[in-house]
N, C-alpha and C positions, 0 to 999 in steps of 0.2 A: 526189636525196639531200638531205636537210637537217641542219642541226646547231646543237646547243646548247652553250654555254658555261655549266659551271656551279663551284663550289668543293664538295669530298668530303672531310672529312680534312686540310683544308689544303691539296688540292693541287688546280690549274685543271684539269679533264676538260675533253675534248672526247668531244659525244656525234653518233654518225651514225646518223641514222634514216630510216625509211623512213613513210608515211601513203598507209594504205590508198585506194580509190581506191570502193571500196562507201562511198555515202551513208549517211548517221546515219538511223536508221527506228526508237528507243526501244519506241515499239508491235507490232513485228513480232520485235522480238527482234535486231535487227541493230544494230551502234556501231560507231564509225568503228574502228581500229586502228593502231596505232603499233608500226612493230618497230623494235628498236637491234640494229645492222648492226655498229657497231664503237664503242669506245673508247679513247680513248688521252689521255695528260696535253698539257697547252695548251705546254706547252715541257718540253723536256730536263733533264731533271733525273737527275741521275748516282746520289744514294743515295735514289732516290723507289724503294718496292715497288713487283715487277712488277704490272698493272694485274690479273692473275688472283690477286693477293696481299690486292690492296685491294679489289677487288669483294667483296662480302659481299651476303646478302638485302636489307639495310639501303638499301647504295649504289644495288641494283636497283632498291630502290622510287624513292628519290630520283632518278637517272637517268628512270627511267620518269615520275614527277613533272610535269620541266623538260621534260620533249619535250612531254608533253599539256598544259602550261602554255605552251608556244610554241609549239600550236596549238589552242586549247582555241575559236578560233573559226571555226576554218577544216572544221572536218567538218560537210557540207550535211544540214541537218534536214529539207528541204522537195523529199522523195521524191516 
């Protein structure tokens, strides 16, 4: 499991994800893949919206972002 720290809205997420374990193959049709397993805020925070409040398409893309940015060099090209 890995995780990124990133700011959404003002508030610190924490994101947990997972990285596929299939090789990058661009020509065959195959890329590496990233799923997010969980999120939740970097500290407790009492009048922060639930996390299913603040998630929006937007946030997903940004989440989704930070994880293939903090591993944009780790999925193997050389199938």
């Amino acid at each position: 499991m890995n995780e990124v720290e990133l700011t959404y809205d003002e508030y610190q997420i924490i994101a947990e994800y997972t990285v596929s374990d299939q090789p990058e193959d661009p020509e065959s049709g195959l890329f590496g893949t990233i799923e997010v397993v969980n999120v939740k805020y970097a500290e407790a925070l009492t009048d922060a919206p639930s996390i299913d409040d603040l998630i929006c398409d937007t946030a997903w893309q940004v989440i989704n972002d930070a994880c293939y940015e903090a591993h944009e060099n780790s999925f193997n090209e050389d199938w």
